[in-house]
C-alpha positions in Angstrom: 61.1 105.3 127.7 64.8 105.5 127.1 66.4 102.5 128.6 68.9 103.2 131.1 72.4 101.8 130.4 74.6 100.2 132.6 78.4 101.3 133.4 81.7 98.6 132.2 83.3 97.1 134.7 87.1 97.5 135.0 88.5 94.6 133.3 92.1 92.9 134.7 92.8 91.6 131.6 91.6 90.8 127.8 91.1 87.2 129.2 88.5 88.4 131.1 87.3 91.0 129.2 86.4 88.7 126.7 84.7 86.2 128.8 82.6 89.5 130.2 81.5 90.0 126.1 80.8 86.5 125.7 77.7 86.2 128.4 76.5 89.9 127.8 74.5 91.8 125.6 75.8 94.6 124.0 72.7 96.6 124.0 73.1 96.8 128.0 75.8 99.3 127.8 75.7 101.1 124.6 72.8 102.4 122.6 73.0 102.7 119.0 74.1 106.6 118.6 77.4 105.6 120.6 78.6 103.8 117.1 80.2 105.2 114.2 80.1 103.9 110.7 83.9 103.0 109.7 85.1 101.9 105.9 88.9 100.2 105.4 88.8 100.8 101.4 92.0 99.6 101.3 92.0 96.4 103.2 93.5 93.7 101.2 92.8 90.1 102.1 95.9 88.3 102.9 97.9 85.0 101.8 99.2 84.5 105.1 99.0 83.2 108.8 97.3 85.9 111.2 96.1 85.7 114.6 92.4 86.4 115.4 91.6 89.3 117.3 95.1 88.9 119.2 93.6 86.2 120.4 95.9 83.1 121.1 93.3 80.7 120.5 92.6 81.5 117.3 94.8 80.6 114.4 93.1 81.7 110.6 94.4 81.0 107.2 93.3 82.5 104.0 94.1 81.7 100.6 92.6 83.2 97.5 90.7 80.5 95.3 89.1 80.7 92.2 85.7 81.1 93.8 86.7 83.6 96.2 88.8 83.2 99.6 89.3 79.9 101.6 89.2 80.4 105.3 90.3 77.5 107.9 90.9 78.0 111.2 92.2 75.8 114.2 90.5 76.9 117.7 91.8 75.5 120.8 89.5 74.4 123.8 89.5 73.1 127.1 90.0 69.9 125.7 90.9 69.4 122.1 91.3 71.6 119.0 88.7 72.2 116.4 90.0 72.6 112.5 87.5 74.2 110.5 87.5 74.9 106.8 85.1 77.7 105.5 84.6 80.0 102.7 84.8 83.4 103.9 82.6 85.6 101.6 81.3 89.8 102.0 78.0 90.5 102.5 76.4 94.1 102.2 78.5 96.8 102.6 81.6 94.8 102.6 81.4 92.8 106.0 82.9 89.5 106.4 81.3 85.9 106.2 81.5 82.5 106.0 79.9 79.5 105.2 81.7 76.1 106.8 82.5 73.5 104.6 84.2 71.2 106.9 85.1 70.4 110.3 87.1 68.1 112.7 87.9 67.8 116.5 91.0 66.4 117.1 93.3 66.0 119.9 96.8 68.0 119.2 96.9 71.3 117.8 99.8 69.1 115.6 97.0 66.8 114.5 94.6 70.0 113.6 97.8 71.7 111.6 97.9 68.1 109.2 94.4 68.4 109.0 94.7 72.2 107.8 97.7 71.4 105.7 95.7 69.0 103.7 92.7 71.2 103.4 94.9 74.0 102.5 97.6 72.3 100.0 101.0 74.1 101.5 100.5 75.9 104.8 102.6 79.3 104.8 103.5 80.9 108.2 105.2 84.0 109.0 
């Protein structure tokens, strides 16, 4: 029996959007034949600052290195901010990865960007 999938809800905002996805299972409201297969041959890792799904929360670095890409990120939560330092890798098919290599709580998002600086050597922001 086909299960029977249930409609979105309107969402005010990406805020809340994104809380919705967070405590939901996809599967509830699309079935597989609703996705498409998508390829980006020309995506280039970059050097520089971007922000995470246009997410202000997220701030993620990488750098190339020798044995691939370094990834570090600072996250900010109710609290504190989280600095984490990761090497991002591609799996099958080209999809991204990473395997965490370090990781720190700390109070300031100024005390997270020393703690990427180091990590990271020279820090460059656009």
């Amino acid at each position: 029996m086909k299960k029977k999938l249930l409609k979105l809800p309107k969402f005010k905002n990406e805020d809340e959007e994104r809380e919705f996805w967070d405590k939901v299972d996809i599967t509830d409201y699309f079935s597989p034949k609703d996705f498409k297969r998508a390829s980006f041959p020309n995506l280039k890792m970059s050097n520089f600052w971007f922000v995470t799904w246009n997410v202000p929360e997220y701030k993620e670095w990488v750098q190339k290195k020798s044995y691939g890409y370094l990834l570090t990120i600072i996250k900010k939560q109710s609290r504190d901010f989280l600095a984490a330092k990761a090497r991002l890798i591609f799996k099958a098919k080209g999809l991204p990865a990473f395997v965490l290599l370090k990781s720190e709580i700390v109070k300031s998002e100024k005390e997270a960007t020393q703690i990427v600086k180091n990590w990271q050597g020279v820090l460059t922001i656009l």
